[in-house]
TORRO-173362 format. One record per residue (C-alpha): residue in one letter; y, x, z; residue number from 1. Coordinates in steps of 0.001 Angstrom, whole numbers, m for minus. Example, Ala and Ser with C-alpha at 12.3 -4.5 7.8 and 13.67 -1.06 7.14 Angstrom:
REM residues 2
+-----+---------+---------+---------+-----+
! res !       y !       x !       z !   n !
+-----+---------+---------+---------+-----+
!   a !   m4500 !   12300 !    7800 !   1 !
!   s !   m1060 !   13670 !    7140 !   2 !
+-----+---------+---------+---------+-----+
***
This chain:
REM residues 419
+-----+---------+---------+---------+-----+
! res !       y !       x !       z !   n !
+-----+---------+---------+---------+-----+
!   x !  m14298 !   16054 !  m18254 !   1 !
!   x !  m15640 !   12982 !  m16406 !   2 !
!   x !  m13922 !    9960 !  m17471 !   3 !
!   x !  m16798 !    7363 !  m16176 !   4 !
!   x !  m13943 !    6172 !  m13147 !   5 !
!   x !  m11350 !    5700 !  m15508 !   6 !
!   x !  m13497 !    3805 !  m18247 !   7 !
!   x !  m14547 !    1141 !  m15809 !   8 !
!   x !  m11522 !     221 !  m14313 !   9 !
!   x !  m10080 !    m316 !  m18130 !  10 !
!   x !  m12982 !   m2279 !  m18799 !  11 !
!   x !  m13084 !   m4200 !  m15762 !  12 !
!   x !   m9437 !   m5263 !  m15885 !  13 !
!   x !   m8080 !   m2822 !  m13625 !  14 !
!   x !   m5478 !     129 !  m13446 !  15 !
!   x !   m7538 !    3165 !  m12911 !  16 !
!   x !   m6434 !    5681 !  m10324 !  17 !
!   x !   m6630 !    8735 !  m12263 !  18 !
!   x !   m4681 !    9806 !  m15975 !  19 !
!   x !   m2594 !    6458 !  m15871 !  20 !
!   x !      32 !    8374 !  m17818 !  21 !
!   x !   m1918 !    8816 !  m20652 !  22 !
!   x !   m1972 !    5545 !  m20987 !  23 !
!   x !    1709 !    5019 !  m21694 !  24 !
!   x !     931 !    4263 !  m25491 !  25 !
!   x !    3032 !    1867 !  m27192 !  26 !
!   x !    5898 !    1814 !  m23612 !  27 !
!   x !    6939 !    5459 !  m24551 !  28 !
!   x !   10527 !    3196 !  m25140 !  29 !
!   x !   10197 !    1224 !  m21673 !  30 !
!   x !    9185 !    4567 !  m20226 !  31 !
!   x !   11956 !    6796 !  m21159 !  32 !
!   x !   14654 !    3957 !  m20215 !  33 !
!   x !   12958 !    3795 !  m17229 !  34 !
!   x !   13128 !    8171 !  m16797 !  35 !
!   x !   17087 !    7167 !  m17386 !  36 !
!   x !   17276 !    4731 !  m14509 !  37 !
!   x !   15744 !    7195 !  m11942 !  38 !
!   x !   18352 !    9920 !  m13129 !  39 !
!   x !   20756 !    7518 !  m12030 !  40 !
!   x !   19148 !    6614 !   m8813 !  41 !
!   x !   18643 !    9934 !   m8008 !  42 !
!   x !   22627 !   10236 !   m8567 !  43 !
!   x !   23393 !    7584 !   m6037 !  44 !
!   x !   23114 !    4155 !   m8549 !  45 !
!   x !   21463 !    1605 !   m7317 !  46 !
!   x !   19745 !    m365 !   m9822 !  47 !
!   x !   17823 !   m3478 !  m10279 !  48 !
!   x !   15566 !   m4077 !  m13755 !  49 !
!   x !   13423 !   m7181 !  m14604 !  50 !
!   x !    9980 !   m7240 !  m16465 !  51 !
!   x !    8816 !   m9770 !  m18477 !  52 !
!   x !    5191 !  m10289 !  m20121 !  53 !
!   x !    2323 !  m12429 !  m19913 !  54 !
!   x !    m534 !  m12071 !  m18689 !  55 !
!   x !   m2708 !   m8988 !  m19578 !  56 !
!   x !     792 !   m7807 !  m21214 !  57 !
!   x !     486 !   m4832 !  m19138 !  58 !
!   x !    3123 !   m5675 !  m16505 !  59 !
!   x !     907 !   m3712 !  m13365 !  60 !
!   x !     182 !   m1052 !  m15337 !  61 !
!   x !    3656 !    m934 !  m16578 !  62 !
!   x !    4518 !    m540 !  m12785 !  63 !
!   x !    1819 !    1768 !  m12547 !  64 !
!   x !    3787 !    4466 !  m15269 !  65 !
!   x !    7227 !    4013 !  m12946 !  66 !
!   x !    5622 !    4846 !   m9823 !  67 !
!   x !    3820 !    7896 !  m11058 !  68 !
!   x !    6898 !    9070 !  m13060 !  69 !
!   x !    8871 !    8346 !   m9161 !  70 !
!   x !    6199 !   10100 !   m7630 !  71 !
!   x !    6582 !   13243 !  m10092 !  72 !
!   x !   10108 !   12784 !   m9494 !  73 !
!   x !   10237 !   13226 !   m5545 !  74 !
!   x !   10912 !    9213 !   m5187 !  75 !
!   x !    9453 !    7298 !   m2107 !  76 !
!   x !    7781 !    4358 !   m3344 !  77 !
!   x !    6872 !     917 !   m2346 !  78 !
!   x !    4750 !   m1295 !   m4058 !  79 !
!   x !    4511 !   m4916 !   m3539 !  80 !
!   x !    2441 !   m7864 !   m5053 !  81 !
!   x !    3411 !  m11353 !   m3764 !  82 !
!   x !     968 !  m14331 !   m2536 !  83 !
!   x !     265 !  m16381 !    m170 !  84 !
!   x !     651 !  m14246 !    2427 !  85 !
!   x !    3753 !  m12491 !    1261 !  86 !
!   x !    6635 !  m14925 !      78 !  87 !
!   x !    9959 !  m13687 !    m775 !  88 !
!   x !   12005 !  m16301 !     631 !  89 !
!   x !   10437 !  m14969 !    4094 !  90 !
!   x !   12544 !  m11526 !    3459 !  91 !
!   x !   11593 !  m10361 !    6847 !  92 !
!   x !    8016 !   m9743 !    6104 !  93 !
!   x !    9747 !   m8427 !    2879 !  94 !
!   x !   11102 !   m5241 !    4715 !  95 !
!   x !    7993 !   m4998 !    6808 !  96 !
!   x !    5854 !   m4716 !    3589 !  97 !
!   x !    8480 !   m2557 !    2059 !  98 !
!   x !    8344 !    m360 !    5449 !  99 !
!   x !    4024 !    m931 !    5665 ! 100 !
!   x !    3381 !     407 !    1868 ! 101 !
!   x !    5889 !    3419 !    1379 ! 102 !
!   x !    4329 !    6677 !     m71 ! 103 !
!   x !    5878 !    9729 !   m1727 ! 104 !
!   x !    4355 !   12252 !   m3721 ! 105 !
!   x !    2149 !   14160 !    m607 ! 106 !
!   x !    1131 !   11300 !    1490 ! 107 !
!   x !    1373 !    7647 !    2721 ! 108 !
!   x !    3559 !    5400 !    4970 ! 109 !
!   x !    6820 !    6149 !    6970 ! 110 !
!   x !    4769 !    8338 !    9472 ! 111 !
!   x !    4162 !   10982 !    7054 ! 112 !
!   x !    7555 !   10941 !    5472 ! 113 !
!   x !    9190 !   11229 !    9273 ! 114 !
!   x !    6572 !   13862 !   10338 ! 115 !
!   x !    7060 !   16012 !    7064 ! 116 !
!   x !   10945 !   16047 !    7478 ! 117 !
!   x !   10216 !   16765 !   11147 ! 118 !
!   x !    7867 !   19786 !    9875 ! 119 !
!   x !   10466 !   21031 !    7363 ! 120 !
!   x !   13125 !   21304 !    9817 ! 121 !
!   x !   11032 !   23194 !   12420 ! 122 !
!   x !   10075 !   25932 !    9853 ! 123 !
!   x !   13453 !   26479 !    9208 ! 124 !
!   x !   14224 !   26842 !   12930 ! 125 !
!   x !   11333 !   29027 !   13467 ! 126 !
!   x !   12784 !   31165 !   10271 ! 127 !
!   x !   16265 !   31696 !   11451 ! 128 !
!   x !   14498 !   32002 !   15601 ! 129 !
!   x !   11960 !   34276 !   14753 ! 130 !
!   x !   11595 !   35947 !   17944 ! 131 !
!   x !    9851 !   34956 !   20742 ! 132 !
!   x !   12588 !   35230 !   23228 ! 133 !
!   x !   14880 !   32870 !   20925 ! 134 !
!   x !   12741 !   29574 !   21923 ! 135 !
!   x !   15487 !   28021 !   23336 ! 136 !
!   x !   18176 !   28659 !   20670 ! 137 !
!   x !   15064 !   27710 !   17856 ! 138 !
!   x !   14783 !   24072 !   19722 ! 139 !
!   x !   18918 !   23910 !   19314 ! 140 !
!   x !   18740 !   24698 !   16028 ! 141 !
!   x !   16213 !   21845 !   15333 ! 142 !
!   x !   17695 !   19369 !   17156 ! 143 !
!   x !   21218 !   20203 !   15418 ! 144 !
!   x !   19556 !   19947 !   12261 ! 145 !
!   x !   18196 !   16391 !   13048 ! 146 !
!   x !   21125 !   14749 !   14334 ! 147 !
!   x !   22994 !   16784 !   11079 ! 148 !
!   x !   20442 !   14695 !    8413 ! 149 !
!   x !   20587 !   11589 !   10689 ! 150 !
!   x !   24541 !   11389 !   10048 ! 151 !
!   x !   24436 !    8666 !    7376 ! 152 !
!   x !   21673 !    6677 !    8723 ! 153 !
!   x !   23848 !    6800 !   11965 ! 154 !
!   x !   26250 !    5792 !   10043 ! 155 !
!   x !   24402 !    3157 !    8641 ! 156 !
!   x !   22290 !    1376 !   11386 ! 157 !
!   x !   23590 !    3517 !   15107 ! 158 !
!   x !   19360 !    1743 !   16162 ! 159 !
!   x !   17927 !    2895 !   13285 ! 160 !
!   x !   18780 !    6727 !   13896 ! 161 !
!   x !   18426 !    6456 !   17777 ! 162 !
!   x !   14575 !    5529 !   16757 ! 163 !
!   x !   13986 !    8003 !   14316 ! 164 !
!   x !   15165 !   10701 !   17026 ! 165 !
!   x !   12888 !    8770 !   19938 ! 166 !
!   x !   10301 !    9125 !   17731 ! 167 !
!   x !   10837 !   12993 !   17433 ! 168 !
!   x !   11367 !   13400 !   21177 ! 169 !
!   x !    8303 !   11258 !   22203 ! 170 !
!   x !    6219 !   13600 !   19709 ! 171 !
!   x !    7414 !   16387 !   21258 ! 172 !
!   x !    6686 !   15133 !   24792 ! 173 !
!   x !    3672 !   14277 !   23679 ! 174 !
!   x !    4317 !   10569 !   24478 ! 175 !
!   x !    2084 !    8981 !   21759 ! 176 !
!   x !    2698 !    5653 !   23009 ! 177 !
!   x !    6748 !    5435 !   22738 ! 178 !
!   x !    6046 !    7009 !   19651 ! 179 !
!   x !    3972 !    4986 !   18311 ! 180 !
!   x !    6184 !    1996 !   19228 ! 181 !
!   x !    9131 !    3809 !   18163 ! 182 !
!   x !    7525 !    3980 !   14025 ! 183 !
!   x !    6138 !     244 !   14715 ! 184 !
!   x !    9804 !   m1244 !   15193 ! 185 !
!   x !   11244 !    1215 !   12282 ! 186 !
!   x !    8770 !    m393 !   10133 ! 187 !
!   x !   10082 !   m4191 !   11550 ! 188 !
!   x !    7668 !   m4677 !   14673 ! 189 !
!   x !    8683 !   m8130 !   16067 ! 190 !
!   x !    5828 !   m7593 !   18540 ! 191 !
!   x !    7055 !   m4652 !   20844 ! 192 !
!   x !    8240 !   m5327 !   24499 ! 193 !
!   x !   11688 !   m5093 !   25346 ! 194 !
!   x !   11068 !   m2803 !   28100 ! 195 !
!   x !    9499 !    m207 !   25173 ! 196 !
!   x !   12562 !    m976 !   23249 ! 197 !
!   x !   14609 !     105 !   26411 ! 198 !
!   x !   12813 !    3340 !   26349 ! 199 !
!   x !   14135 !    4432 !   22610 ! 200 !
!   x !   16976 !    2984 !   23004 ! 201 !
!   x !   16941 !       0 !   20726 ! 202 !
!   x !   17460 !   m3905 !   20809 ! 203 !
!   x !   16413 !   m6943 !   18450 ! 204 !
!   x !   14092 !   m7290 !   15456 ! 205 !
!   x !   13957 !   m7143 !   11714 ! 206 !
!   x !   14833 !  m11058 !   10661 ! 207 !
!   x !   16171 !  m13015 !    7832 ! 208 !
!   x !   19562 !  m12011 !    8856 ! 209 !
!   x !   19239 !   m8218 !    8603 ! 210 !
!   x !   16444 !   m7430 !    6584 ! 211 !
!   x !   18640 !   m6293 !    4102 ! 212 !
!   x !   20318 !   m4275 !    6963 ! 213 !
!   x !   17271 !   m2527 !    7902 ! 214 !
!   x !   16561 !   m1704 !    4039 ! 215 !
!   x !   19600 !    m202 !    3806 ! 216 !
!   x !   19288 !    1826 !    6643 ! 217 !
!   x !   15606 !    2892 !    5301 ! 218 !
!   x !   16733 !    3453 !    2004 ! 219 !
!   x !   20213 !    6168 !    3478 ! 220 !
!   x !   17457 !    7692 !    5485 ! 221 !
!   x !   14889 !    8552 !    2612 ! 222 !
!   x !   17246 !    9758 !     713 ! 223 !
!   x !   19313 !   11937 !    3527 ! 224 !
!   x !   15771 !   13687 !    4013 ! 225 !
!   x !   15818 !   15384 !     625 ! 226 !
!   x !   14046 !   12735 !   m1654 ! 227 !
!   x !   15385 !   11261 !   m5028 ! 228 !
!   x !   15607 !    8035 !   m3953 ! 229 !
!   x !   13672 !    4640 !   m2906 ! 230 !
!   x !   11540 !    2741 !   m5682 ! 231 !
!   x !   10628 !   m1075 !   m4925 ! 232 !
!   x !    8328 !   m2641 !   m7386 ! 233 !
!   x !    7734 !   m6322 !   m6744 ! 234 !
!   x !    4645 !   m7738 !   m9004 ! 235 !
!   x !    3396 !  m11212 !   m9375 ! 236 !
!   x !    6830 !  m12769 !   m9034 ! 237 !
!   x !    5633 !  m15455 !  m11008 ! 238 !
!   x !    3924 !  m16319 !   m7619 ! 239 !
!   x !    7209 !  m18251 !   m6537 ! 240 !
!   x !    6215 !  m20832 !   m8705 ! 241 !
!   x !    3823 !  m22218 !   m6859 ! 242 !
!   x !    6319 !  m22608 !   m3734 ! 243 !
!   x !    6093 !  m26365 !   m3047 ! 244 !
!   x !    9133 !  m26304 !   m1484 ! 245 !
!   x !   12412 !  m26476 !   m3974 ! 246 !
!   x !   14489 !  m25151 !    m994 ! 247 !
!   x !   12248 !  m22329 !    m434 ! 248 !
!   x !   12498 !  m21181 !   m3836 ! 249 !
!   x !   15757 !  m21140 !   m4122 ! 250 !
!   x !   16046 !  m19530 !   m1031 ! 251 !
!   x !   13761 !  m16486 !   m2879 ! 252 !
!   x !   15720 !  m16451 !   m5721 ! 253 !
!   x !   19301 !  m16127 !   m4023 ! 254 !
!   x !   17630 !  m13392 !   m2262 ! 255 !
!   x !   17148 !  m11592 !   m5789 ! 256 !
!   x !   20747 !  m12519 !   m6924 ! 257 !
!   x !   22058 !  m10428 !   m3545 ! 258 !
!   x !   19335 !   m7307 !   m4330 ! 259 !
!   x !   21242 !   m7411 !   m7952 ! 260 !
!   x !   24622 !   m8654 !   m7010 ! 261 !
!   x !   24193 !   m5612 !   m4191 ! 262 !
!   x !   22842 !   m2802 !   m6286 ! 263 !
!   x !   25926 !   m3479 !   m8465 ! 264 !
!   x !   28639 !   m3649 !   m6307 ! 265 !
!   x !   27725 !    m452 !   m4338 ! 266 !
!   x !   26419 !   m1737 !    m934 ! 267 !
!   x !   22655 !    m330 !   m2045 ! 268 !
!   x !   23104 !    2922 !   m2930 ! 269 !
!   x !   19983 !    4954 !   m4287 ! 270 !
!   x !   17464 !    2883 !   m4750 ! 271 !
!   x !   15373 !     441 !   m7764 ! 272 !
!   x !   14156 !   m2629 !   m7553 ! 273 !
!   x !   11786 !   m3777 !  m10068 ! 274 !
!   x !   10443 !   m7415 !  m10173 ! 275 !
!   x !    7606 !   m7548 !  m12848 ! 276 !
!   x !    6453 !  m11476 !  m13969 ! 277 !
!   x !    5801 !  m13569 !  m16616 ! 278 !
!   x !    7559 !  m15369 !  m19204 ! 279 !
!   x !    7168 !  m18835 !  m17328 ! 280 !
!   x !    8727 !  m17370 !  m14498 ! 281 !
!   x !   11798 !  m16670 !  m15915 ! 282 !
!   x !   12395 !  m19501 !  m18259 ! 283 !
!   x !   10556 !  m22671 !  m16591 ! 284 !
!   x !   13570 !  m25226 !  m15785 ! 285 !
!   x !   12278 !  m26807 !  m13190 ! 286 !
!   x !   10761 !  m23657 !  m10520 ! 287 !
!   x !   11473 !  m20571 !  m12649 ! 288 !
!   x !   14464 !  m18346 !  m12682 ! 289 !
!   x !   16079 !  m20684 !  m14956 ! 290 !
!   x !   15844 !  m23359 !  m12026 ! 291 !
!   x !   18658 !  m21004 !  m10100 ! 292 !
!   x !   21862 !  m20151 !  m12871 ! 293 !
!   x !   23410 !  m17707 !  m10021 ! 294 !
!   x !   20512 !  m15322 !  m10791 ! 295 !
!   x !   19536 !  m16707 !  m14367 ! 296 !
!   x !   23029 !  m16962 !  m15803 ! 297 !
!   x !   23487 !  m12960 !  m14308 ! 298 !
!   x !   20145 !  m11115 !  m15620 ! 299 !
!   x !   19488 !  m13407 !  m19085 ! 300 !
!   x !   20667 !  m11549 !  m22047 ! 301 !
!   x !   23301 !  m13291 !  m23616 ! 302 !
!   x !   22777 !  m11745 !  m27103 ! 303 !
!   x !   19581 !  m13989 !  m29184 ! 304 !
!   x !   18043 !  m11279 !  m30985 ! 305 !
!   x !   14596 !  m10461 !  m32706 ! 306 !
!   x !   15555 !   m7158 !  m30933 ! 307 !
!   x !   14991 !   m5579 !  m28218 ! 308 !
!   x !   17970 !   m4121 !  m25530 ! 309 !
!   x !   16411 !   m2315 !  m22788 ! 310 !
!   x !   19435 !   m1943 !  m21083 ! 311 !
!   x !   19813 !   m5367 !  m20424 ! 312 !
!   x !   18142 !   m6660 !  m16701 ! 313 !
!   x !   15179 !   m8008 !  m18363 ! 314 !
!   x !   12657 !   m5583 !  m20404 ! 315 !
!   x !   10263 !   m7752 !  m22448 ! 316 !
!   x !    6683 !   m5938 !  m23127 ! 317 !
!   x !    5120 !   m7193 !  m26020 ! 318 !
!   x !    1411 !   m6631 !  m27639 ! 319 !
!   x !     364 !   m3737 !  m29434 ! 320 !
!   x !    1290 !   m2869 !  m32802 ! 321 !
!   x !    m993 !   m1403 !  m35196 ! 322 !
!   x !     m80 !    1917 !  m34761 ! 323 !
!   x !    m138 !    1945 !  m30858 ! 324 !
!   x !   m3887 !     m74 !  m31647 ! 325 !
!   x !   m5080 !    3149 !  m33532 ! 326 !
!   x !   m3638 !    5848 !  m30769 ! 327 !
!   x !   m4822 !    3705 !  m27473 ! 328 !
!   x !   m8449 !    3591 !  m29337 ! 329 !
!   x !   m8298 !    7161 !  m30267 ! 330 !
!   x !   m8153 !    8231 !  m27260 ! 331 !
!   x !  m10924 !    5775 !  m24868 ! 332 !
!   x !  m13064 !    7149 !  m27805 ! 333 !
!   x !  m12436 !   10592 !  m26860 ! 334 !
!   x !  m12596 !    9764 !  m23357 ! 335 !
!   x !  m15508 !    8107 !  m23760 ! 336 !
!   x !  m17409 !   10337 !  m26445 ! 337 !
!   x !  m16552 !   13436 !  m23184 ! 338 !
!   x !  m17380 !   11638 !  m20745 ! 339 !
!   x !  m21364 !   10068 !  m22142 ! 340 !
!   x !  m21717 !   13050 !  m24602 ! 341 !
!   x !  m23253 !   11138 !  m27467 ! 342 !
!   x !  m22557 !   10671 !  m31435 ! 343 !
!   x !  m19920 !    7987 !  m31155 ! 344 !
!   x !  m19315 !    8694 !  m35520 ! 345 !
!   x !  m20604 !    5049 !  m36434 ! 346 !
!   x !  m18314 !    3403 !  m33572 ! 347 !
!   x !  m15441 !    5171 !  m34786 ! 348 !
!   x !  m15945 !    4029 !  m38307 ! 349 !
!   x !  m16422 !     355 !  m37176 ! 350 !
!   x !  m13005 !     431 !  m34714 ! 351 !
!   x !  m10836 !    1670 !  m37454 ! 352 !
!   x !  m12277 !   m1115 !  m39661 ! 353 !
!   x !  m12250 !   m3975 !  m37029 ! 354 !
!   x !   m8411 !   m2719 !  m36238 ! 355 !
!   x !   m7992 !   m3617 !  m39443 ! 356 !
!   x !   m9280 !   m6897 !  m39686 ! 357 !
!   x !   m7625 !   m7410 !  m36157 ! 358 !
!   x !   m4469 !   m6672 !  m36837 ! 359 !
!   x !   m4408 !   m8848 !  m39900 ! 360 !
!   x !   m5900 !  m11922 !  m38188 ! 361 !
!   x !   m3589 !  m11628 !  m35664 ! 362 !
!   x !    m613 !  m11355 !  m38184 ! 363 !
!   x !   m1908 !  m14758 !  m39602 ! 364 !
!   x !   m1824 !  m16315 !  m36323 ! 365 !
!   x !    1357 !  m15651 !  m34982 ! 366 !
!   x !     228 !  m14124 !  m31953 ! 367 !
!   x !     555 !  m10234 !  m30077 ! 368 !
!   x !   m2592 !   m8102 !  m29340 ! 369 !
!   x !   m2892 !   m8321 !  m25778 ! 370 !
!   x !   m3455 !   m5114 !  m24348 ! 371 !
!   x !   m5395 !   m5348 !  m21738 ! 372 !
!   x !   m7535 !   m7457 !  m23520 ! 373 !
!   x !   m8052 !   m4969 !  m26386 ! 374 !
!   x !   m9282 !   m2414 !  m24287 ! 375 !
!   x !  m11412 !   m3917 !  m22241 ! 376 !
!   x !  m13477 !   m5419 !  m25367 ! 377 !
!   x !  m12732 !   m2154 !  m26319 ! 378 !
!   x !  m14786 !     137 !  m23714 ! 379 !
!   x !  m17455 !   m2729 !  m23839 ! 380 !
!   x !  m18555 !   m2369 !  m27643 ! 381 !
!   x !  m18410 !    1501 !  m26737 ! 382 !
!   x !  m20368 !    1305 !  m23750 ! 383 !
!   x !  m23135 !   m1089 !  m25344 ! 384 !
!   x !  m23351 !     864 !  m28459 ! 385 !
!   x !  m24019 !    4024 !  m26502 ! 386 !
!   x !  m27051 !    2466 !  m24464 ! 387 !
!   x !  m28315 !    1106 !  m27599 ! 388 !
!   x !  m27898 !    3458 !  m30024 ! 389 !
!   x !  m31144 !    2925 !  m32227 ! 390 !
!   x !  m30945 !   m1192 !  m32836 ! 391 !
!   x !  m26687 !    m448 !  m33375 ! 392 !
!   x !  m26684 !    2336 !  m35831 ! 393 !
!   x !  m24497 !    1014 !  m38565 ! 394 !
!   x !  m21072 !    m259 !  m38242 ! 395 !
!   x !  m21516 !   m3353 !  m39656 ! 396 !
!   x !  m23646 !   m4425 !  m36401 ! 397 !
!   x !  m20936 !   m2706 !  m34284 ! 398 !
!   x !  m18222 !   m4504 !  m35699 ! 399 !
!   x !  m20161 !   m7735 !  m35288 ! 400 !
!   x !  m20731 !   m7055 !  m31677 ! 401 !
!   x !  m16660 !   m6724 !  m31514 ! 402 !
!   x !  m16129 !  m10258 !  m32819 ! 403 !
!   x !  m18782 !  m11402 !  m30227 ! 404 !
!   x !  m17282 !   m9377 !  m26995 ! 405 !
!   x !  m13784 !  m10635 !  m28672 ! 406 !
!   x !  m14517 !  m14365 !  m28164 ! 407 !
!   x !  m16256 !  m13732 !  m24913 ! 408 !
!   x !  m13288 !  m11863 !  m23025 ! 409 !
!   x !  m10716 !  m13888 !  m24930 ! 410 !
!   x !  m12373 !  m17136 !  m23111 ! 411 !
!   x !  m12731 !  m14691 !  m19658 ! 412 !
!   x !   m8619 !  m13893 !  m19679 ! 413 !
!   x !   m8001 !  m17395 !  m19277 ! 414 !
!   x !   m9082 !  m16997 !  m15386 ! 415 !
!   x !   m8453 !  m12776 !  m15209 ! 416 !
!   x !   m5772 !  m11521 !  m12875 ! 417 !
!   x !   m2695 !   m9829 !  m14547 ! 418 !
!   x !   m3169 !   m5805 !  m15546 ! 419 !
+-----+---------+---------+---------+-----+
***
């Protein structure tokens, strides 16, 4: 099998697309926590769970594992980085990002989840109308059926069902511009005229005041069609940091205190949030979580221990430990002895010795082995070992090539987005 894709995102600092789950050495813990949460979510909990690491901990790809285990679960998904262009105390654009990135296990965005339920529902029309006489009763049917799975969205948000069925009756008009207009405003639209809105039936916009509304509404809707639940994964929180404005962040993190306050008190129902950021986000007095003691003083764990509680609100990942060292390089040397086809025997000798000598520097110093650091220097030494194969034929050369590509990254991490 052809690895090469895979390799190169690892080495170049990225998540790769493909076999992310094989990566879940050394968070098989974090992971199966995590399988517990969506059993819950699945079951009607709501649930909101913190992650905490620096940077190249392995916080993306960490995010990476729950979306692919909620995607293999029949979970819609939304995934979310923040910046400049996305700040959480603007919880508007919030939703509309929510709304704008949602995929599920067969496709992408809100379109294909409403026009898969649509297509469900007709087969099971045309199955129970199978003649060709029973048209009329077979469009009935339907019709029953989507006001029937529309009950608790109705329920919910009266607009937010009225579009969803104006969306279903412009399709079948073949109106493509009402429905068009009609998915725009479901996804939070400020930019539609009222006189469209007239035609579907609905008023207003998506705004600071119901955002949370229209989530809600979103979330009873996903999971009235037949999916598990709704999956929100928030990375780079750290970014609200570097929100000048003290009122603005607190603004943000009050926002997070009412996602946790309402996953626990029952007004979310079905759904996980995950915000994934680093230690300095959470503990820095002045802008961090810390800054805000009605969301610090509720998610901190109040128990000091050397140990770990994964049930608390916060999940720490730390470095690698030896052992998960030995398995993660086990297997990019597989991956990368299949995928070049050459004699990677030297290279193996010199990784198991410079894991050694690794691990017992590091133990000296104090400090973690940084994942994403490790493999990337990692998949370097393999790949320039390969193309040089005569001049780098014993592994004391090799491993001397690791303590040079070990300095260089080291110095390159300094500036590297998170993994």
């Amino acid at each position: 099998m052809d690895y090469q894709d895979t390799l190169n995102a690892l080495k170049n600092g990225n998540i790769p697309r493909e076999s992310i789950l094989d990566f879940s050495v050394g968070r098989e813990d974090e992971l199966n926590e995590f399988k517990n949460i969506l059993d819950r979510v699945e079951n009607g909990t709501a649930v909101t769970k913190f992650i905490n690491g620096e940077f190249g901990a392995g916080k993306s790809f960490f995010l990476k594992l729950i979306e692919e285990t909620a995607f293999n679960d029949n979970f819609v998904v939304s995934r979310i980085t923040l910046s400049q262009n996305l700040q959480f105390h603007k919880i508007e654009n919030i939703y509309k990002e929510i709304a704008k990135t949602l995929k599920c296990k067969t496709g992408e965005s809100l379109n294909h989840i409403i026009d898969r339920w649509i297509t469900r529902l007709k087969v099971e029309a045309e199955d129970e109308y199978e003649d060709d006489d029973e048209i009329e009763e077979r469009q009935e049917y339907l019709e029953h059926r989507i006001k029937e799975d529309l009950i608790a969205t109705r329920d919910c948000s009266n607009s937010f069902a009225t579009a969803i069925e104006k969306y279903f009756h412009a399709r079948e008009e073949h109106d493509d511009e009402t429905a068009n207009y009609a998915q725009a405003w479901l996804r939070g639209d400020s930019n539609i005229p009222f006189t469209e809105k007239k035609k579907f039936g609905v008023k207003g916009d998506v705004t600071k005041e119901n955002a949370f509304h229209f989530l809600t509404a979103l979330s009873t809707f996903i999971n009235s069609i037949g999916y598990s639940g709704l999956i929100i994964l928030v990375d780079e929180a750290e970014f609200i940091l570097k929100t000048p404005l003290e009122k603005s962040r607190s603004v943000a993190y009050n926002y997070m205190r009412d996602i946790y306050d309402n996953c626990n008190n029952g007004t979310f129902n079905g759904m996980l949030f995950v915000f994934a950021g680093t230690q300095q986000f959470y503990e820095d007095e002045k802008k961090g979580v810390k800054s805000y003691d009605a969301l610090y003083s509720r998610i901190v764990n109040v128990l000091e221990s050397d140990y770990d509680d994964l049930r608390t609100p916060i999940v720490n990942l730390h470095g690698f430990k030896e052992n998960d060292v030995k398995k993660i390089s086990d297997l990019i040397i597989d991956m990368h002895q299949e995928t070049y086809q050459w004699d990677i025997s030297n290279a193996k000798e010199a990784v198991s010795e410079f894991i050694d000598i690794r691990v017992a520097n590091t133990g000296l110093t104090g400090g973690v082995i940084v994942p994403r650091t490790y493999i990337r220097e990692l998949i370097s030494v393999l790949d320039t070992v390969e193309q040089n194969q005569e001049q780098l034929n014993n592994k004391e050369e090799i491993i001397k090539l690791f303590k040079e590509e070990e300095n260089s990254i080291e110095t390159e991490e300094e500036i590297f987005d998170d993994w």
